[in-house]
N, C-alpha and C positions, 0 to 999 in steps of 0.2 A: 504494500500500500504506500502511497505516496499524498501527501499535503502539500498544496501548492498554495498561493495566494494570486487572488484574482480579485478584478472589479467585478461589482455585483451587478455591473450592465452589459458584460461581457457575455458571447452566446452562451460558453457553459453554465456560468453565474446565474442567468436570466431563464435557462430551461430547469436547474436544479430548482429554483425558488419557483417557479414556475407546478414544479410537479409537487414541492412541498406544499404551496398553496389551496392547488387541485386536492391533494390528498387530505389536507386538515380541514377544507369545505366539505368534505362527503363524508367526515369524522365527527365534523359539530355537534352536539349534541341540539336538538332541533329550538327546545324549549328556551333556549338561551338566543336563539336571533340564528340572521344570517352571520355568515365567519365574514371580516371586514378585509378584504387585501389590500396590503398597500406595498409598494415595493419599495427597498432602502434606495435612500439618494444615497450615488455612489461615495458624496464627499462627504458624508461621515464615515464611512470604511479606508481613511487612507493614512498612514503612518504618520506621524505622531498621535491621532487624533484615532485609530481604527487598523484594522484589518477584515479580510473578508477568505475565507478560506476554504478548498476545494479539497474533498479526500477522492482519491482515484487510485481506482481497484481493477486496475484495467482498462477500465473505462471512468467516466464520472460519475459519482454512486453518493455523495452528499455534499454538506455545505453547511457553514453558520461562520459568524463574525463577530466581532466587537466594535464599539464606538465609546467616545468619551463620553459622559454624561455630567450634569451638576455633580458637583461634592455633596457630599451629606450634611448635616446641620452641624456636624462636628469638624465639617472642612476636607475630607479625606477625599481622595481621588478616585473615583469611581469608573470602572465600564462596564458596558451592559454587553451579554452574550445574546444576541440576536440571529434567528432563521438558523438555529439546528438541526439539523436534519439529517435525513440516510434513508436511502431506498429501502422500503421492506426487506426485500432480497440481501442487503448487504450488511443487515444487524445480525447482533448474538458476537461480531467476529471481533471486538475492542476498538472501533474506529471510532465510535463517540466517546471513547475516554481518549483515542489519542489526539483526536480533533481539540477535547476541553483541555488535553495537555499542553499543547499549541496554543491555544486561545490565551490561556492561563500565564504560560512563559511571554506574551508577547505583552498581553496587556500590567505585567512586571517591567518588560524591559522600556515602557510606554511611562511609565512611573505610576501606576495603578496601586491602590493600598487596599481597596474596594471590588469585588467584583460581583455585579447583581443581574435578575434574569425575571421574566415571569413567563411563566406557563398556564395550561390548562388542567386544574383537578382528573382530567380522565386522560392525562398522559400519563401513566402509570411509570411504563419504562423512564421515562427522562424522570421522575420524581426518585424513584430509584438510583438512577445514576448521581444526580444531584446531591442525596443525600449520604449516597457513599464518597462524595467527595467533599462532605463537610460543607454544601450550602444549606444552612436554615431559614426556615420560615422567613419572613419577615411585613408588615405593615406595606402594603403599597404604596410604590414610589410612583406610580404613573397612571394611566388611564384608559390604558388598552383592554377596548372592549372584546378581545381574545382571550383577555387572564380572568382565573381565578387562583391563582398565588404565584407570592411573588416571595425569592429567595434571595439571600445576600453570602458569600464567602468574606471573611479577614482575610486579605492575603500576607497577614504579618510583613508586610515592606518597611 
């Protein structure tokens, strides 16, 4: 496997987000709304301020990113991991822990002291992973009508 870095308006970038999107609309849970898509403007994804990144398993098999966000009320330096993902086909195999290892190491070398995320309660697997990676709960920080929790990591920096 291989992690590359792309723009998110690049063809791979734009079909990965593309098929994540497709896939978490037909996932929605219905009672909550239609799923909202909005695609990342590429110039939050770009060094100092972001990255956006591609796992390739052959082919292109997933995607997610980070951006800078507000510090937190305590001042700390935050980014947000945004559009994670991985083809059905291409879980179970550790590419979303090495993707969040990537993600993790970059928004460190970024000056990151924060790193936060939110999901949807019936993403079970990523709640999982999250969790074994030491992010907790936390109070939402944003207003994306796709979450229902939102978690934060220390990255002891």
């Amino acid at each position: 496997m291989d992690i590359r870095e792309a723009r998110t308006d690049s063809p791979e970038a734009h079909r990965l987000l593309t098929d994540y999107f497709t896939w978490r609309a037909s996932e929605f849970p219905p009672a909550q709304g239609a799923y909202t898509i909005t695609y990342p403007d590429p110039s939050a994804f770009i060094a100092p301020d972001g990255a956006f990144l591609i796992a390739v398993d052959e082919e292109p098999v997933g995607c997610g990113g980070i951006r800078r966000i507000a510090p937190d009320d305590a001042g700390r330096v935050r980014f947000e991991v945004k559009h994670l993902w991985l083809a059905p086909s291409s879980r179970g195999r550790g590419l979303a822990t090495a993707m969040m290892d990537e993600l993790e190491s970059r928004a460190r070398s970024f000056g990151a002291e924060m790193m936060v995320l939110d999901t949807h309660h019936t993403l079970t697997g990523a709640a999982r992973l999250y969790a074994a990676r030491s992010y907790v709960p936390v109070e939402a920080y944003n207003e994306n009508p796709n979450a229902t929790v939102w978690y934060a990591k220390d990255l002891g920096v």
